[in-house]
C-alpha positions as CSV (number, residue, x, y, z in Angstrom):
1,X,-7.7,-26.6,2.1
2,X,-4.0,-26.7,2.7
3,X,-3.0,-26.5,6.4
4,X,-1.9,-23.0,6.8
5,X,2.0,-22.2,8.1
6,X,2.0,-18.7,8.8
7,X,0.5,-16.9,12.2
8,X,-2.7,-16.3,13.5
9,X,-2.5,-12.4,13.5
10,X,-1.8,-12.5,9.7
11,X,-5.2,-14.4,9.3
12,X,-6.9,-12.2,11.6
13,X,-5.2,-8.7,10.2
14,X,-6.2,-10.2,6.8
15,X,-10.2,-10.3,7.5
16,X,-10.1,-6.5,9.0
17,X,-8.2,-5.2,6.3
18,X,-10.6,-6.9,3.4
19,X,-13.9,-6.0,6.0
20,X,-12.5,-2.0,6.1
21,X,-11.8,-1.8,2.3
22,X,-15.2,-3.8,1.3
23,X,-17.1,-1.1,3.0
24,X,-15.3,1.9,1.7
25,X,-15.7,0.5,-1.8
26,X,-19.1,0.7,-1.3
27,X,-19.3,4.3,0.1
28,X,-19.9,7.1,-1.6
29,X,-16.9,9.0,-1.6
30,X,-17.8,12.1,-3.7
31,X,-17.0,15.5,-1.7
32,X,-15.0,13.8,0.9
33,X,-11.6,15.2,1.7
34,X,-8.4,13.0,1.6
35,X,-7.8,13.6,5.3
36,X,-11.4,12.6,6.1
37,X,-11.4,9.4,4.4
38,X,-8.1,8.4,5.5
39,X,-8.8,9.0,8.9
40,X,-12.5,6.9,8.7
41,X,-10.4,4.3,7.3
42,X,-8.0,4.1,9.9
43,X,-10.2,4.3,12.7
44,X,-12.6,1.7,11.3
45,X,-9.6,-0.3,11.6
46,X,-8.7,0.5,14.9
47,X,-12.4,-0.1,15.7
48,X,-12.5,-3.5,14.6
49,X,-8.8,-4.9,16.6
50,X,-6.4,-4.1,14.6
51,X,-4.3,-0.5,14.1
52,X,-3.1,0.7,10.7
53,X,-0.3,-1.1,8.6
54,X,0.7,2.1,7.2
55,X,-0.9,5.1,6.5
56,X,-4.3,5.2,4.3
57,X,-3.2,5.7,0.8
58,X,-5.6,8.1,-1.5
59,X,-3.8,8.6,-4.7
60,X,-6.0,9.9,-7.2
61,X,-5.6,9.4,-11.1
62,X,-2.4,10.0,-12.6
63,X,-1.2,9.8,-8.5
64,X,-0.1,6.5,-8.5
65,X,0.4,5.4,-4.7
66,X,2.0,6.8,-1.6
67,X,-0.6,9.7,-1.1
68,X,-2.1,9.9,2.2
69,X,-3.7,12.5,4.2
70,X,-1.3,15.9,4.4
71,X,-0.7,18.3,7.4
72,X,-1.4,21.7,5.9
73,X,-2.8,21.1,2.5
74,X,-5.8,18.4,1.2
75,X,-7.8,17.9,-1.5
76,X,-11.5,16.7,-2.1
77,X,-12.7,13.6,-4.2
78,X,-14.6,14.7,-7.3
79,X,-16.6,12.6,-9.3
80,X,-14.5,11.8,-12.1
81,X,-11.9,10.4,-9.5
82,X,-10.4,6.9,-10.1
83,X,-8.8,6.5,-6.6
84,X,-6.7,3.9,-5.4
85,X,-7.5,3.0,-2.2
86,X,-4.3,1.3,-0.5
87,X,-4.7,0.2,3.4
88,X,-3.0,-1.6,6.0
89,X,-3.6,-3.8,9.2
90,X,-1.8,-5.1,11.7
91,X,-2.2,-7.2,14.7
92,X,1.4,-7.1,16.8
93,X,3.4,-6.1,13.6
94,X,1.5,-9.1,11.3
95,X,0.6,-7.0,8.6
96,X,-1.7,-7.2,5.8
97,X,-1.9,-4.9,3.0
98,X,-4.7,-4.6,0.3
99,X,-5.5,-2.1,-2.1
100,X,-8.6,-1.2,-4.7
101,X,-9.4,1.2,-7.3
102,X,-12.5,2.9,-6.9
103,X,-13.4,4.1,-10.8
104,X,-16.0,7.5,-10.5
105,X,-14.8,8.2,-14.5
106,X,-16.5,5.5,-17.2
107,X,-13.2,6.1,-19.6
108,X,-11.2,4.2,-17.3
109,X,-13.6,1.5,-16.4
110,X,-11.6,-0.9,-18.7
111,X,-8.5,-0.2,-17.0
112,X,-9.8,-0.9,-13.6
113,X,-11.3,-4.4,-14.4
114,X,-8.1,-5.2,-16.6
115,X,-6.0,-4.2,-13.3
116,X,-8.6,-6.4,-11.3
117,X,-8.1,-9.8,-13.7
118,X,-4.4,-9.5,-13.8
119,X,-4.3,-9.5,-9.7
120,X,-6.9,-12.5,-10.3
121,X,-4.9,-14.3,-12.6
122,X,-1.6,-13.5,-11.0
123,X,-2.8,-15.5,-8.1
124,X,-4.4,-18.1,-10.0
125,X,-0.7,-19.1,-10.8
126,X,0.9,-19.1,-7.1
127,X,1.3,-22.1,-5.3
128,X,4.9,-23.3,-3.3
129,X,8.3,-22.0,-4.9
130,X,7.0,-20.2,-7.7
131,X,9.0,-17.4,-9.1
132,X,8.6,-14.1,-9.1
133,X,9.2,-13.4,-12.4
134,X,6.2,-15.7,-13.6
135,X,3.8,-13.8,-11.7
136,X,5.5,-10.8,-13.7
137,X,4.6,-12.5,-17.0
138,X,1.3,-12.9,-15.6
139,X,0.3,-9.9,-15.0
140,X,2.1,-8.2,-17.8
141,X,0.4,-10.7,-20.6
142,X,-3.3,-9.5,-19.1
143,X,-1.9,-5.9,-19.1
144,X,-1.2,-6.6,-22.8
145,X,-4.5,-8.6,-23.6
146,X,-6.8,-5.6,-22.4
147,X,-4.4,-3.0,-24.4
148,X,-3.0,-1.6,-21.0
149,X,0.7,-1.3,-19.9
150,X,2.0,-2.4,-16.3
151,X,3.8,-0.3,-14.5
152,X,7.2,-1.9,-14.2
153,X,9.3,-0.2,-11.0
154,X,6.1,-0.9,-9.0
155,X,6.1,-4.2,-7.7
156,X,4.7,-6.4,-4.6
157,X,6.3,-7.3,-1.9
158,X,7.0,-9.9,0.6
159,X,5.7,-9.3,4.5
160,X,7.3,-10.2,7.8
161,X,6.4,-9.0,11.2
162,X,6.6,-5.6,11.5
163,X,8.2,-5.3,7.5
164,X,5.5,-4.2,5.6
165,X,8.2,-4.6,2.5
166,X,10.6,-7.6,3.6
167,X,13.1,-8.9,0.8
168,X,11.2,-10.4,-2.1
169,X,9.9,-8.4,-4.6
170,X,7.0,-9.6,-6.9
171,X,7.3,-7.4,-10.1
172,X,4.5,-6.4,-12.4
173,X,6.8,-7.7,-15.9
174,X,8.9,-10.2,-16.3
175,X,12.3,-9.9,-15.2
176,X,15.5,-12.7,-15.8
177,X,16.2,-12.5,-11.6
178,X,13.3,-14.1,-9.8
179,X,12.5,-15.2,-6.4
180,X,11.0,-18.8,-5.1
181,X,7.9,-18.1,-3.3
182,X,7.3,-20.4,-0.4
183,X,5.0,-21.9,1.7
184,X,4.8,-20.5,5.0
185,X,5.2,-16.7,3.7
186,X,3.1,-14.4,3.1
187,X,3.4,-12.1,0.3
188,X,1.1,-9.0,-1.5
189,X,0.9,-9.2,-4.7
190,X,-0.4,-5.2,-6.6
191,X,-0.9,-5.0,-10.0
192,X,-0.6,-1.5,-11.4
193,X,-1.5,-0.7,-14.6
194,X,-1.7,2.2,-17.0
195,X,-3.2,3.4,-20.2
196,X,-1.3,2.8,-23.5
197,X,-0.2,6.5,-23.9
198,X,1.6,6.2,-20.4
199,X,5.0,5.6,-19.8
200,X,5.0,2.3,-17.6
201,X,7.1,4.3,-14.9
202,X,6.4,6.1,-11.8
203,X,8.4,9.0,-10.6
204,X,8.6,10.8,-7.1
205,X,6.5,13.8,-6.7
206,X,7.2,16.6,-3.9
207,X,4.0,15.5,-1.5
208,X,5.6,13.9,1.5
209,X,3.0,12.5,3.7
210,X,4.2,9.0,4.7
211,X,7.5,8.5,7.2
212,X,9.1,5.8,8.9
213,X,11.5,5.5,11.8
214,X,14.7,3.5,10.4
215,X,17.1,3.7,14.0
216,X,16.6,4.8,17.3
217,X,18.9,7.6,18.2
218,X,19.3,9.9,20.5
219,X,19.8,14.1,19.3
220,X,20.5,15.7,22.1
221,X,17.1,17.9,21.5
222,X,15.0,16.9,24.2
223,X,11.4,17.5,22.1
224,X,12.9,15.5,19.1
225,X,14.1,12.9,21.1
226,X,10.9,12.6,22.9
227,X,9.0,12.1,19.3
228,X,11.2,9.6,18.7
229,X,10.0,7.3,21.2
230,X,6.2,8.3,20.8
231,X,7.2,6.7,17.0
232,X,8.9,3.7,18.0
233,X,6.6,3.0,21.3
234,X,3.7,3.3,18.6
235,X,4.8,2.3,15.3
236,X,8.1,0.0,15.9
237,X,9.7,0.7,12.3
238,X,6.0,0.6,10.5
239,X,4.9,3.6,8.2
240,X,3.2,6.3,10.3
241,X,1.6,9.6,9.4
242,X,2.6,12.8,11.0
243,X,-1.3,13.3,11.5
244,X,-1.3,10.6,14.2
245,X,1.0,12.7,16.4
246,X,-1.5,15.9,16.0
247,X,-2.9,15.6,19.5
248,X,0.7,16.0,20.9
249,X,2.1,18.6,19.0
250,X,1.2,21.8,16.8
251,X,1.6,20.9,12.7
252,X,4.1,23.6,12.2
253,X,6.4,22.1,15.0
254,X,5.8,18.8,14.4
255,X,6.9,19.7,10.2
256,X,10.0,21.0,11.4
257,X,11.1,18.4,13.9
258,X,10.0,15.6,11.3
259,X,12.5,18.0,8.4
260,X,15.1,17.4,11.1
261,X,15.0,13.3,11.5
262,X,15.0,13.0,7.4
263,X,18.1,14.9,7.4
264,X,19.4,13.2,10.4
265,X,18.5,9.8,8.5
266,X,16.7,8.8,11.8
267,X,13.4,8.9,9.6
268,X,12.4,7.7,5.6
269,X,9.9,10.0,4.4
270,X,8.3,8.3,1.6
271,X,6.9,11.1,-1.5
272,X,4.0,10.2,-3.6
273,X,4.4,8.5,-6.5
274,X,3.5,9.8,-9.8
275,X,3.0,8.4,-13.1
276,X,6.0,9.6,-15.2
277,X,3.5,10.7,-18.4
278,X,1.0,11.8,-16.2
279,X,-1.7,9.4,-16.9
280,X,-4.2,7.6,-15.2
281,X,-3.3,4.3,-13.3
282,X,-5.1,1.8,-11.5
283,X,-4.1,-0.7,-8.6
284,X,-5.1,-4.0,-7.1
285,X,-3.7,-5.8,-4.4
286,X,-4.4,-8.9,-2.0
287,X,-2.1,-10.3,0.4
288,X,-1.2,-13.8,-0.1
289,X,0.3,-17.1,1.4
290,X,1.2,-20.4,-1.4
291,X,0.3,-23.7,-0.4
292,X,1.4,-27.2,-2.8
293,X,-1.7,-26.7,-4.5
294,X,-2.5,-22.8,-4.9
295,X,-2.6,-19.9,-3.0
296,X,-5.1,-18.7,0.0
297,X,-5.8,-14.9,-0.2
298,X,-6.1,-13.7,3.3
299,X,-7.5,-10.4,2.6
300,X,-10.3,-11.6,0.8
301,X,-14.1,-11.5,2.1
């Protein structure tokens, strides 16, 4: 195997994230609420060295990503769910991120081991500088073969230290502007793919449930300005959710103050992400490093 140029904490953030999301894909998680399993995730990953990338993700059928455990409202995993699963690691801000789809409903089967090979046989074709775009083609092509449809402003992304999503995107088509891949990165590369009647696209819904701190700045409201540095002394500029900050403050004060710092543009609230036709999608995602000869998955088992 290639000698590896990226950081220890990326390998080791790698083999928790893979170890939390093999067990959970082999759970049971029929009559579980979001909140619940988002919170086991996350503190099987605290348990085993590492904290939380970002937020668990949950998002359920035609709830394509970016749905994580809510303050006031949840909902419960039924048994014709086909959930993708989205988690994060990081060890010092070296970040791995890694997603399945856990299929409860036969009809989409198909689409989930369809979504599966095209992350397969995207990676099958990384090695040292190349682009983007061919990983696109990729993907898209085994989309095509199964008679599914990517979804096409959904792409991966590349990671740095404490950048869950650093400059380089890795789309899910082909597209004319592509980016070398190199050696010594480390990138995640997340098919998402769709049944023919859907529209390819994902659109913002109104559930807000994942933030980010984008600048330190001070309000002149002493509470707000103390959350602030809880955020930053915790998180740096990596995704949190507002249920991490429950033990400090009650939810309806801790929704307003968080309202504030998204209009102040001191925090990013990310909404879930919906597909546009409202039809199922599923997701797959490893993070990756190229070598010369190939590519070394470090969120695999």
């Amino acid at each position: 195997m290639d000698k590896l140029e990226i950081d220890e904490r990326f390998i080791e953030a790698g083999k928790i994230a893979a170890t939390v999301r093999e067990h959970f894909k082999k759970k049971n998680l029929v009559g579980m609420t979001v909140t619940q399993l988002c919170n086991e995730v996350e503190g099987m990953t605290r348990k085993l060295g590492a904290e939380p990338g970002f937020p668990c993700g949950v998002s359920i059928n035609s709830v394509t990503a970016h749905y994580s455990g809510e303050l006031f409202d949840d909902q419960t995993i039924n048994d014709d769910a086909v959930i993708k699963l989205d988690l994060g690691a990081h060890i010092d801000g070296y970040i791995a991120d890694t997603a399945t789809t856990i299929c409860y409903d036969p009809d989409y089967q198909e689409l989930t081991l369809a979504t599966e090979a095209a992350l397969n046989n995207a990676i099958k074709a990384v090695k040292d500088k190349i682009s983007s775009s061919d990983i696109g083609r990729v993907i898209s092509d085994t989309a095509e073969k199964f008679g599914f449809i990517p979804i096409s402003n959904l792409s991966g992304h590349s990671i740095e230290r404490f950048k869950v999503h650093a400059g380089v995107s890795i789309p899910n088509v082909w597209t004319p502007l592509g980016s070398s891949l190199r050696k010594g990165n480390v990138y995640a590369i997340e098919p998402f793919l769709t049944v023919k009647d859907g529209s390819g696209q994902v659109v913002d819904g109104k559930t807000k449930t994942i933030y980010m701190l984008t600048r330190r700045k001070k309000t002149g409201d002493k509470k707000i300005d103390e959350l602030i540095k809880k955020i930053w002394d915790t998180r740096n500029t990596l995704p949190f959710s507002p249920r991490w900050f429950l033990d400090d403050y009650k939810k309806e004060e801790l929704d307003r103050m968080l309202d504030k710092l998204v209009a102040k543009k001191i925090i990013r609230v990310y909404p879930d992400l919906l597909e546009a036709n409202n039809q199922t999608v599923a997701q797959f995602e490893h993070t990756i490093t190229p070598t010369e000869n190939g590519a070394v998955i470090l969120t695999k088992i």
